[in-house]
C-alpha positions in Angstrom: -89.3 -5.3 -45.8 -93.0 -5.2 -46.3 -94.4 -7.3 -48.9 -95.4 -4.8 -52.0 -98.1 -6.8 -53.7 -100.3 -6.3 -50.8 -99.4 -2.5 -50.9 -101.6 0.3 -52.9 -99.4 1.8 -55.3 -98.2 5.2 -54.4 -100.0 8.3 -56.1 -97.9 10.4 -58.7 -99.1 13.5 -56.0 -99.5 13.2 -52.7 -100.7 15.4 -50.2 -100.2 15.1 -46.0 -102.9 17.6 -45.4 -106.5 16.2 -45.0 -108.0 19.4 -46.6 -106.3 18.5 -49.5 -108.1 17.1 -52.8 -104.6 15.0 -53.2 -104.8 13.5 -49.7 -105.4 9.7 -49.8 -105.7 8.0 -45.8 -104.8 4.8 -47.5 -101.0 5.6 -48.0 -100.7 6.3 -44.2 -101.3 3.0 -43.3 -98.0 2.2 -44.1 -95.0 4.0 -43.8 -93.7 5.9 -47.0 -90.2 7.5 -47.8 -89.4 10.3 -49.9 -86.2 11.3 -51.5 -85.4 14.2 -53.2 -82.2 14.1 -55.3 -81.2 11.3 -53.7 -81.2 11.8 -50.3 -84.1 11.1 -48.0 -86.2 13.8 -46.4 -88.6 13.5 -43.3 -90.6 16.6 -43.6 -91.8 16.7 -46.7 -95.9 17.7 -46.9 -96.7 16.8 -50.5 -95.1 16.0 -53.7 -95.4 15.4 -57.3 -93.0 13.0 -59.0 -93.7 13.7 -62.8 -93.4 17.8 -61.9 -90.3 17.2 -60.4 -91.3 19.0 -56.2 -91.8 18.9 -52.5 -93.2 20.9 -50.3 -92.0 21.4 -47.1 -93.0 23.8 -44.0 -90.7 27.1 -43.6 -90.0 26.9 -39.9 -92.2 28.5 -37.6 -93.9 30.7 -40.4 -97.8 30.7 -40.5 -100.5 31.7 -43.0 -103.2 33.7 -41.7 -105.5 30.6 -41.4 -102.8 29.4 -38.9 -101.3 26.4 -41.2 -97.8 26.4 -41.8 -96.4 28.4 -44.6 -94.5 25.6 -47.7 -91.7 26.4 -49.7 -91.4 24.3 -53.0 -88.0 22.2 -53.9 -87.5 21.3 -57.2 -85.1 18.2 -57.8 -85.9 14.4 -58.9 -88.7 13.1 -56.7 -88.4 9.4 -55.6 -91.3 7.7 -53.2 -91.5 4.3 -51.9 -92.5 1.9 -48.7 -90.1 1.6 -46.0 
């Protein structure tokens, strides 16, 4: 396991997107984990742990700016290093 006090503490929100104003290039350096009611997901985009969501990409669905279309899931947020 990686050693946490040299890691930057992980936002409340976080977004995966670059165009984001919640995207942070820092967390990527390492590799993060989300889980959402307990169980691990691995394609979550962003999420906000005090509001209680992911967001993840509906399948093959695109906006009309050609980024993929998210759909919001509610449940206790959990994120951490791996």
């Amino acid at each position: 396991m990686n050693d946490t006090k040299s890691l930057p503490p992980l936002p409340d929100r976080f977004s995966g997107n670059p165009r984001s104003p919640h995207h942070s290039e820092e967390i990527f350096e390492n590799d993060i984990g989300i889980r959402l009611n307990g169980k691990e997901r691995f394609d979550v985009e962003e999420y906000c742990i005090s509001e209680g969501w992911v967001k993840v990409a509906a399948h093959k669905a695109l906006d009309r700016r050609g980024q993929p279309l998210m759909i919001t899931k509610k449940g206790t947020v959990e994120a951490f290093y791996r």
